[in-house]
N, CA, C and O atoms as a GROMACS GRO file, in nm:
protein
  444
    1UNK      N    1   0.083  -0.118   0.000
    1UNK     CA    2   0.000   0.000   0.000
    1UNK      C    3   0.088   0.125   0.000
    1UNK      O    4   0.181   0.138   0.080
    2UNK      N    5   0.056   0.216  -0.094
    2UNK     CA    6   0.160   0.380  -0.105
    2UNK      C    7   0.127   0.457   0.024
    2UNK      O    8   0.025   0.419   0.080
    3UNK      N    9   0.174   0.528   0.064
    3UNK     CA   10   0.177   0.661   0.125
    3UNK      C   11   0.117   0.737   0.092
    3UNK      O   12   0.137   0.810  -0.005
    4UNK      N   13   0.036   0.738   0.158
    4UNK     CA   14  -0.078   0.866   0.115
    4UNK      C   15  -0.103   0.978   0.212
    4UNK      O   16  -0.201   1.048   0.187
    5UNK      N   17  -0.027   1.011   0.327
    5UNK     CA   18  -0.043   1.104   0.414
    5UNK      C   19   0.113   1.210   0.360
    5UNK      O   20   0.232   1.197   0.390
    6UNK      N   21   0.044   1.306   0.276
    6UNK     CA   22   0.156   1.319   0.230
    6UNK      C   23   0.124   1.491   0.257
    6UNK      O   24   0.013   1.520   0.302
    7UNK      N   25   0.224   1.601   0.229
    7UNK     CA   26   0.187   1.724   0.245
    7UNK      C   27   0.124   1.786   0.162
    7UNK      O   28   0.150   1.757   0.045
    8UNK      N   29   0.008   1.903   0.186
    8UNK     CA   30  -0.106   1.915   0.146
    8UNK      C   31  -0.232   1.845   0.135
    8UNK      O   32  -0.336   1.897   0.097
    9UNK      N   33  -0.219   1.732   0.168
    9UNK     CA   34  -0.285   1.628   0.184
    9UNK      C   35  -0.397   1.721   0.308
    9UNK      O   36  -0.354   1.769   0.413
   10UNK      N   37  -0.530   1.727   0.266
   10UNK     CA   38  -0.677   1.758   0.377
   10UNK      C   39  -0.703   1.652   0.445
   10UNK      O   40  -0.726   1.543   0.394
   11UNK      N   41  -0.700   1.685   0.600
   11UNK     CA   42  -0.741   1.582   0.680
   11UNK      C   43  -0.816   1.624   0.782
   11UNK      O   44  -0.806   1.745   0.800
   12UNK      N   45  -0.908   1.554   0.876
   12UNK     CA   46  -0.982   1.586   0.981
   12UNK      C   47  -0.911   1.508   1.111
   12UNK      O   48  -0.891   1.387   1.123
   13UNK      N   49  -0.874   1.631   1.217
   13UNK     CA   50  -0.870   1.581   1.306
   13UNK      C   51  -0.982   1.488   1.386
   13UNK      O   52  -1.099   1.496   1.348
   14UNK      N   53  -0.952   1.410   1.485
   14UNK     CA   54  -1.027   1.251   1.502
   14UNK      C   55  -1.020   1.298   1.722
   14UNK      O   56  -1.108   1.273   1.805
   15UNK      N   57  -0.910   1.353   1.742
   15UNK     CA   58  -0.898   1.316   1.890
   15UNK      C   59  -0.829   1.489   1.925
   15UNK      O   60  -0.769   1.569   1.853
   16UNK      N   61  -0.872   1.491   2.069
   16UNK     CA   62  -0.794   1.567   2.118
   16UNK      C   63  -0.902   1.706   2.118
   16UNK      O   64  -1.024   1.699   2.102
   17UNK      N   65  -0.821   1.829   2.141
   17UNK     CA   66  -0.860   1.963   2.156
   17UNK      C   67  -0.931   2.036   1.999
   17UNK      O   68  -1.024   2.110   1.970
   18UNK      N   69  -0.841   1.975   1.939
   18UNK     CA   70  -0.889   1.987   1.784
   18UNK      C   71  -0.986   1.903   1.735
   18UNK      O   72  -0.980   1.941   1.618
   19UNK      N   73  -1.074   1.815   1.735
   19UNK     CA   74  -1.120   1.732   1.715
   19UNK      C   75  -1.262   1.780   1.692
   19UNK      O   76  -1.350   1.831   1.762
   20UNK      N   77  -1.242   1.721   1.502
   20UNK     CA   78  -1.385   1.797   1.434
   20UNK      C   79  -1.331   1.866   1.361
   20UNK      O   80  -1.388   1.884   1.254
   21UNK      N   81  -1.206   1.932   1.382
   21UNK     CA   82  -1.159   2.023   1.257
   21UNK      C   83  -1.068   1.963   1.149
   21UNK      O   84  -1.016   1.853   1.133
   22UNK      N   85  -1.069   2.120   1.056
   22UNK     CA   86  -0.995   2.022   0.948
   22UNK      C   87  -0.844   2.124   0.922
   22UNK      O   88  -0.826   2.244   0.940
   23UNK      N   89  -0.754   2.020   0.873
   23UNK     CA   90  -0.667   2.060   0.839
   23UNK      C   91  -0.532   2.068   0.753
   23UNK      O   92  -0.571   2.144   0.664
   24UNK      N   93  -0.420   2.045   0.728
   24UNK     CA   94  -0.343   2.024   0.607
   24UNK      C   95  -0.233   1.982   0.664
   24UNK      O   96  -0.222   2.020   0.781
   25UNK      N   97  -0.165   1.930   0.634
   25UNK     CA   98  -0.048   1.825   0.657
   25UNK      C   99   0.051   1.911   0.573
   25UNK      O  100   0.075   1.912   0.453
   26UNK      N  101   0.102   1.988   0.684
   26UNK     CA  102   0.267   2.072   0.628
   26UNK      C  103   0.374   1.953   0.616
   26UNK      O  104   0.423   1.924   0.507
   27UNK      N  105   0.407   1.889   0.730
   27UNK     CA  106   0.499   1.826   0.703
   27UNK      C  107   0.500   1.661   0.796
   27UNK      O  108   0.446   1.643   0.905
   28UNK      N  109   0.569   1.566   0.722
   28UNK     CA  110   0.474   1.415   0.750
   28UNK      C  111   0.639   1.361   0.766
   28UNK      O  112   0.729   1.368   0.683
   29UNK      N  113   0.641   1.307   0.903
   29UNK     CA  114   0.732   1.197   0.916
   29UNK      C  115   0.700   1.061   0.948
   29UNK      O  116   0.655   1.051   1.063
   30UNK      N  117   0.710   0.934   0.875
   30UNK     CA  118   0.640   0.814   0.812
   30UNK      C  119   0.716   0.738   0.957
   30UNK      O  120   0.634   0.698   1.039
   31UNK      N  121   0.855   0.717   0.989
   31UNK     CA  122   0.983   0.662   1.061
   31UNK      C  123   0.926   0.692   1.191
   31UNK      O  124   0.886   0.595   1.254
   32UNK      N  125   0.912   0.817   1.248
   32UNK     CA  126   0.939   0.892   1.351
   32UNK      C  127   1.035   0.921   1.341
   32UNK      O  128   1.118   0.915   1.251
   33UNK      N  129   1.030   1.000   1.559
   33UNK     CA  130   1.178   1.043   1.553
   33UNK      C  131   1.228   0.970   1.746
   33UNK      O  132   1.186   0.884   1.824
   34UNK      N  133   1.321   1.060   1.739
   34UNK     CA  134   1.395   1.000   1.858
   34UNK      C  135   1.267   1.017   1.996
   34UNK      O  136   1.218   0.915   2.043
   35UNK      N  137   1.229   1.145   2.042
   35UNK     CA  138   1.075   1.228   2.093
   35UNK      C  139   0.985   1.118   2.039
   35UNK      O  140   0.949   1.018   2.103
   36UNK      N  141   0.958   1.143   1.932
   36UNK     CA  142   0.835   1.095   1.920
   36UNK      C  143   0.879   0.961   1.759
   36UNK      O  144   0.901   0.968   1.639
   37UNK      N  145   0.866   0.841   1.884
   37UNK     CA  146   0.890   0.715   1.795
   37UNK      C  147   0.726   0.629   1.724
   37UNK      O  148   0.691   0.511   1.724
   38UNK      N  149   0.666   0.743   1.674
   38UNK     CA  150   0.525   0.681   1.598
   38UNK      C  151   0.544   0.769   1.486
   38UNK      O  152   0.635   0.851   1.496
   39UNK      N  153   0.470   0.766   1.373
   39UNK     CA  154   0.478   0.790   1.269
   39UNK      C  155   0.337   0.949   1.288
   39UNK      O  156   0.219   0.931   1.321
   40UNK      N  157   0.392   1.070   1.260
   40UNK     CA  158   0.336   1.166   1.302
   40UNK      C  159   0.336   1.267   1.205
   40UNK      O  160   0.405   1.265   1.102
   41UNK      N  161   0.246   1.369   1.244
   41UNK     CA  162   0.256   1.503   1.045
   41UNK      C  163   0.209   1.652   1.161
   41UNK      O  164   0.124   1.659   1.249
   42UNK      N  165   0.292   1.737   1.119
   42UNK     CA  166   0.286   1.845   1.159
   42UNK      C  167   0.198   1.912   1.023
   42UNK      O  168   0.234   1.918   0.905
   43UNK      N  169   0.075   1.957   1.086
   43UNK     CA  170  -0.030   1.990   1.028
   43UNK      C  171  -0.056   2.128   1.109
   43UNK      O  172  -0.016   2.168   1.219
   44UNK      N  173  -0.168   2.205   0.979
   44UNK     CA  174  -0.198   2.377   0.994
   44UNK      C  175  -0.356   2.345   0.982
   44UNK      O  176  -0.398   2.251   0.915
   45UNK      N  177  -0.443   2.442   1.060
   45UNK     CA  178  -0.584   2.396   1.079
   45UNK      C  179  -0.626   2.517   1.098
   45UNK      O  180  -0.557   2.617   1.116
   46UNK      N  181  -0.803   2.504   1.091
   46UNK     CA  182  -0.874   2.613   1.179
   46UNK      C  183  -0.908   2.615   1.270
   46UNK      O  184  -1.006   2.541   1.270
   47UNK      N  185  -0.892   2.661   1.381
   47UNK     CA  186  -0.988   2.640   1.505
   47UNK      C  187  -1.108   2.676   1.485
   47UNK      O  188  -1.214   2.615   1.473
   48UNK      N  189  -1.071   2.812   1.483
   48UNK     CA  190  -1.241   2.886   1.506
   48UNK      C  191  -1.244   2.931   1.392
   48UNK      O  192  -1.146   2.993   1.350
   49UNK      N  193  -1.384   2.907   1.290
   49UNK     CA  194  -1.455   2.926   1.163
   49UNK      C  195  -1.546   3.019   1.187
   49UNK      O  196  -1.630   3.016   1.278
   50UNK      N  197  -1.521   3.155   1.056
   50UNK     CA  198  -1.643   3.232   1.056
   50UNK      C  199  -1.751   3.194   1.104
   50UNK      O  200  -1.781   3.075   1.097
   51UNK      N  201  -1.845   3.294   1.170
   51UNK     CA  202  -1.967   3.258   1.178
   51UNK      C  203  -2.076   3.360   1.107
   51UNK      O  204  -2.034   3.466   1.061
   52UNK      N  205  -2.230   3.326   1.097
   52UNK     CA  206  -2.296   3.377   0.993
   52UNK      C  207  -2.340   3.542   1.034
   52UNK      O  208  -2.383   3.590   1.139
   53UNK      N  209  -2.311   3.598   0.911
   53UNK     CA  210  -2.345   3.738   0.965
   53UNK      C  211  -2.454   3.784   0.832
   53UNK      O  212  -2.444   3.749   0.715
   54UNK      N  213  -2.555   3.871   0.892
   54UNK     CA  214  -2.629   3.972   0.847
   54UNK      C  215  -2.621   4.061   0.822
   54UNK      O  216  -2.520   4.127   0.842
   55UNK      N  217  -2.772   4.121   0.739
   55UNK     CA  218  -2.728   4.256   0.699
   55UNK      C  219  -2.754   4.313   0.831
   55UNK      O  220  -2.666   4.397   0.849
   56UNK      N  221  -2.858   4.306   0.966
   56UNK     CA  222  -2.868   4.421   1.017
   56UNK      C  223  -2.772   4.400   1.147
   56UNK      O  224  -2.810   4.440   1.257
   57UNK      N  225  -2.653   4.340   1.132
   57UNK     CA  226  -2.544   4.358   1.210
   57UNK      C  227  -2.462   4.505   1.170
   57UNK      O  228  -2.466   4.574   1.068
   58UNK      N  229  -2.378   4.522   1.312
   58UNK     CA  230  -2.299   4.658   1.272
   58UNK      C  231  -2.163   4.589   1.243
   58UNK      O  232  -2.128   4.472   1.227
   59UNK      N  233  -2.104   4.704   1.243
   59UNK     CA  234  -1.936   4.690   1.174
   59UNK      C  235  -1.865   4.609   1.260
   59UNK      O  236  -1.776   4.540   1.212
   60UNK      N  237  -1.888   4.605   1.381
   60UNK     CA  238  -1.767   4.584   1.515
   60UNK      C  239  -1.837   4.428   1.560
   60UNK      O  240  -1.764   4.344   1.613
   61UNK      N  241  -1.955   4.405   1.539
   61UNK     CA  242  -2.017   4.292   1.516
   61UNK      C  243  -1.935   4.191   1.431
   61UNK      O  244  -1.854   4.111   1.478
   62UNK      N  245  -1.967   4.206   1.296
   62UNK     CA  246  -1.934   4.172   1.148
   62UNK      C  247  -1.803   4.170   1.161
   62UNK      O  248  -1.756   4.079   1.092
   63UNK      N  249  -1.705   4.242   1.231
   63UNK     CA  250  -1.586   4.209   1.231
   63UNK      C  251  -1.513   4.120   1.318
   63UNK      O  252  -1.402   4.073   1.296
   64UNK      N  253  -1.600   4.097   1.437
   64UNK     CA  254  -1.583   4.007   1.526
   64UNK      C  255  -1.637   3.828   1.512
   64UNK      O  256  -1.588   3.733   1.574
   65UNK      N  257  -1.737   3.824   1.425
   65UNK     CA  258  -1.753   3.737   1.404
   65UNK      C  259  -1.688   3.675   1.255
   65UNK      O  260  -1.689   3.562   1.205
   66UNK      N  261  -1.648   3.775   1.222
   66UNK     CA  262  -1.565   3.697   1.058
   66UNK      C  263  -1.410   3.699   1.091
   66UNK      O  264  -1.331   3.730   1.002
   67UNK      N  265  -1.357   3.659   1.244
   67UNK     CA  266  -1.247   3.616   1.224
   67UNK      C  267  -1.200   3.472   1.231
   67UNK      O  268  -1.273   3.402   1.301
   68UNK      N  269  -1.105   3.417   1.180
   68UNK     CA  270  -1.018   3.357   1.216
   68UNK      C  271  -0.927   3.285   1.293
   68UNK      O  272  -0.811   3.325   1.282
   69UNK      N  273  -0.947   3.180   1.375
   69UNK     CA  274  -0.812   3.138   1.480
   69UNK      C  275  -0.767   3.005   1.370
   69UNK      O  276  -0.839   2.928   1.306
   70UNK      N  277  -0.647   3.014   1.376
   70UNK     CA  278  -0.562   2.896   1.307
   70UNK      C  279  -0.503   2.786   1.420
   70UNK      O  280  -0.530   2.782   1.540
   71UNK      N  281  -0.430   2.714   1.358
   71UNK     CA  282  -0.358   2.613   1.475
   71UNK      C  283  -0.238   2.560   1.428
   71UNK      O  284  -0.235   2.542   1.306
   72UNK      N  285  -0.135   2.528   1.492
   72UNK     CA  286  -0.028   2.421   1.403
   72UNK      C  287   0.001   2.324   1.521
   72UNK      O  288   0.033   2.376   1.628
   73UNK      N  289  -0.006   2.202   1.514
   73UNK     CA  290   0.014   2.118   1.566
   73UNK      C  291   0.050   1.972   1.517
   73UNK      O  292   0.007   1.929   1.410
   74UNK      N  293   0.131   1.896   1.601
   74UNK     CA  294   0.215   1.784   1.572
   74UNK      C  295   0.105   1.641   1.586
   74UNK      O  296   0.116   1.600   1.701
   75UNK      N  297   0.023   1.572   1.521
   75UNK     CA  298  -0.038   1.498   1.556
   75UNK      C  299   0.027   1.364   1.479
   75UNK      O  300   0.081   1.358   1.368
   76UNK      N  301  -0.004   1.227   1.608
   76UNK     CA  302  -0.030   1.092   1.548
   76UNK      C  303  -0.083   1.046   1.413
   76UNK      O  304  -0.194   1.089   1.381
   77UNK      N  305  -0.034   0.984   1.349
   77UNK     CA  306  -0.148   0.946   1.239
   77UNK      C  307  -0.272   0.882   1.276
   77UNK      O  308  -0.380   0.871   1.218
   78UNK      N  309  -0.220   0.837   1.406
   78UNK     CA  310  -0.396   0.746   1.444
   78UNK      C  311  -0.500   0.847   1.489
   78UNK      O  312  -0.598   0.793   1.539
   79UNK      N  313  -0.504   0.953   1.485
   79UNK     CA  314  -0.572   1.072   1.545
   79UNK      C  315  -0.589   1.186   1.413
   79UNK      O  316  -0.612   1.303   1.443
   80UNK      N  317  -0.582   1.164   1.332
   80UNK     CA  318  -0.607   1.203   1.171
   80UNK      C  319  -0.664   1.092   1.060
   80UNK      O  320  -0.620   0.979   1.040
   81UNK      N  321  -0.778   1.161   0.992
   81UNK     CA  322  -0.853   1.123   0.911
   81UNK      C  323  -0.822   1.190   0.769
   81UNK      O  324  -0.851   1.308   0.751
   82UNK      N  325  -0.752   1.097   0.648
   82UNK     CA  326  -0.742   1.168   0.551
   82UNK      C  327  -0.862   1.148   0.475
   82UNK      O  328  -0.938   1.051   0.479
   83UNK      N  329  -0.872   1.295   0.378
   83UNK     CA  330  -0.990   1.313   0.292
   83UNK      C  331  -0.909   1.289   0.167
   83UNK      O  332  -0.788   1.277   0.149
   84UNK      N  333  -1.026   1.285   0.075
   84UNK     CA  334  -0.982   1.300  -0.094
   84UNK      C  335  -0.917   1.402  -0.138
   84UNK      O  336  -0.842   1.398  -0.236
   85UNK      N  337  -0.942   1.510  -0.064
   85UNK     CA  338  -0.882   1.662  -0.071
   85UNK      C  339  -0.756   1.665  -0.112
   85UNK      O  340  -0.701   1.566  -0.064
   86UNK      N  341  -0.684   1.725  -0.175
   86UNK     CA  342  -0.503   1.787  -0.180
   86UNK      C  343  -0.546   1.927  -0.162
   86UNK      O  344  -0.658   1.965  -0.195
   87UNK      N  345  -0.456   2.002  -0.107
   87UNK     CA  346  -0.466   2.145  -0.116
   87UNK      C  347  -0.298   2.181  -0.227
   87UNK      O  348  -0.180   2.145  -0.215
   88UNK      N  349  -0.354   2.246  -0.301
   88UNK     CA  350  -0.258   2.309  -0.404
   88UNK      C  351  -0.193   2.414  -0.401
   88UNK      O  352  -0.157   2.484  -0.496
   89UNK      N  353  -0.164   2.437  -0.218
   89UNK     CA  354  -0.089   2.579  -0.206
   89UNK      C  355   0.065   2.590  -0.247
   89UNK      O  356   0.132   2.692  -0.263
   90UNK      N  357   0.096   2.470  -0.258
   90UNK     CA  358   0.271   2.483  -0.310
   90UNK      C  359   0.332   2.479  -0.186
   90UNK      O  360   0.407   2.569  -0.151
   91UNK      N  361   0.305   2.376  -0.110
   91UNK     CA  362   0.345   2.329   0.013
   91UNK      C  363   0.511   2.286   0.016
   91UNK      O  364   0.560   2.231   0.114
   92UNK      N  365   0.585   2.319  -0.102
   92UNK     CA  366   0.698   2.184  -0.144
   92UNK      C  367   0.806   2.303  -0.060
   92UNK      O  368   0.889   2.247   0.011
   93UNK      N  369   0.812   2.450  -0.061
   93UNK     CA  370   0.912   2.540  -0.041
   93UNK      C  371   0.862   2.606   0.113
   93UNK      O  372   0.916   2.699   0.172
   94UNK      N  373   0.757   2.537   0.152
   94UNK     CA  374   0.769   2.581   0.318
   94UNK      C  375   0.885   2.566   0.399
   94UNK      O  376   0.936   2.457   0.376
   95UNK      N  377   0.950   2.634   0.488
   95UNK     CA  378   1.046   2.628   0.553
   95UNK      C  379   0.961   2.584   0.697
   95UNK      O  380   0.866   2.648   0.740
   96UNK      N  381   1.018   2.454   0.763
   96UNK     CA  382   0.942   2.447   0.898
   96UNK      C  383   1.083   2.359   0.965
   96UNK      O  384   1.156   2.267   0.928
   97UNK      N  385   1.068   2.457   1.097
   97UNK     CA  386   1.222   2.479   1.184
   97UNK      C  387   1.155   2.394   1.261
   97UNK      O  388   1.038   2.354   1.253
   98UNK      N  389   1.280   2.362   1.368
   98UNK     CA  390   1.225   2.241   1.502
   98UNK      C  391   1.151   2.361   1.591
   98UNK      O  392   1.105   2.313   1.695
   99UNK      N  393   1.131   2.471   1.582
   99UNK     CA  394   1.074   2.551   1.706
   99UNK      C  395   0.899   2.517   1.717
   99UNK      O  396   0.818   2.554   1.802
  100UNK      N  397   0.880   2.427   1.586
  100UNK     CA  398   0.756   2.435   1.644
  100UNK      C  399   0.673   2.332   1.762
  100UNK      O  400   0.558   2.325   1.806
  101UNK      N  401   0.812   2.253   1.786
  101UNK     CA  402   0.774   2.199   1.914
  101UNK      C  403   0.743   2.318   2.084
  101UNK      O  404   0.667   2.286   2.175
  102UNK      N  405   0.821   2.436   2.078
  102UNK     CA  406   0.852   2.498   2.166
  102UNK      C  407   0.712   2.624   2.140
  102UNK      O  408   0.683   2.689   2.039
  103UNK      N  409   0.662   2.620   2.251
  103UNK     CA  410   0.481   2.663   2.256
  103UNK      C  411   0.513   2.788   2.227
  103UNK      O  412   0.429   2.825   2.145
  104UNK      N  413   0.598   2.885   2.252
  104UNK     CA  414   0.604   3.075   2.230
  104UNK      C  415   0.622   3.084   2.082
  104UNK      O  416   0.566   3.156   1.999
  105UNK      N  417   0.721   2.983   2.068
  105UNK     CA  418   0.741   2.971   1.917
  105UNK      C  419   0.601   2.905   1.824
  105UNK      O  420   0.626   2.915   1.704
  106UNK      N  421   0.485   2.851   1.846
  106UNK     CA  422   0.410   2.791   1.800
  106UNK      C  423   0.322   2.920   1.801
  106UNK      O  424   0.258   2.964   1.706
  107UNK      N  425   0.330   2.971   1.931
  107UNK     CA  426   0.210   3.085   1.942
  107UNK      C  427   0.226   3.171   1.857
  107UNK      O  428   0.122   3.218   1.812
  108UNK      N  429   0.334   3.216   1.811
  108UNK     CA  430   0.372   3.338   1.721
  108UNK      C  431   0.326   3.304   1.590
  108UNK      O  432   0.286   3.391   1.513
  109UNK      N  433   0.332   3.144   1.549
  109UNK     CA  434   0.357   3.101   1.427
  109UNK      C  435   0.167   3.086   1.357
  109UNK      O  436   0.119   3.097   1.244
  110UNK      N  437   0.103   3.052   1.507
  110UNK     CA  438  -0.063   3.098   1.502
  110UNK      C  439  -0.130   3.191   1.426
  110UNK      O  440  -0.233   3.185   1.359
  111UNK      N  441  -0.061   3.268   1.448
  111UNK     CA  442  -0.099   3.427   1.442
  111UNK      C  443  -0.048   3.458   1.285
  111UNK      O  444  -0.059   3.571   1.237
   0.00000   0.00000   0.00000
């Protein structure tokens, strides 16, 4: 059977704090590593998804509810669900450093 958890690859998180959302597989180690000896993919997600706005909302409303929270996090493969999806952002020239184990460094990278 091929490898199919590959980067850009759309998947739904399955477990955990994230769980229900969806997200993209930046970068996939099949081996593991020394930390973490299971086969794991540092993936980019949404947390929090627009919600529905009207016309007779105001500005400060409408702007509060059409934002954004992202996520990056290191998950198991057993705790990810791949879809049919690829995302075609040109995932191949991302630069991703070891800091994103280290949470100040993750927080910044949120945002």
């Amino acid at each position: 059977m091929g490898k199919f958890m590959k980067p850009g690859k759309v998947v739904m998180v399955l477990a955990g704090r994230y769980a229900g959302r969806k997200a993209v597989i930046v970068k996939n180690i099949d081996d593991g590593t020394a930390d973490r000896p299971y086969s794991h993919a540092l993936v980019a997600g949404i947390d929090r998804y627009p919600r529905k706005v009207t016309t007779t909302m105001g500005k400060k409303k409408i702007a509060k509810r059409s934002k954004i929270k992202a996520f990056v996090k290191v998950f198991n493969y057993n705790h990810l669900m791949p879809t049919r999806s690829v995302s075609q952002l040109g995932m191949d020239n991302v630069s991703v450093s070891a800091d994103v184990s280290h949470l100040t460094y993750r927080y910044r990278s949120d945002k």
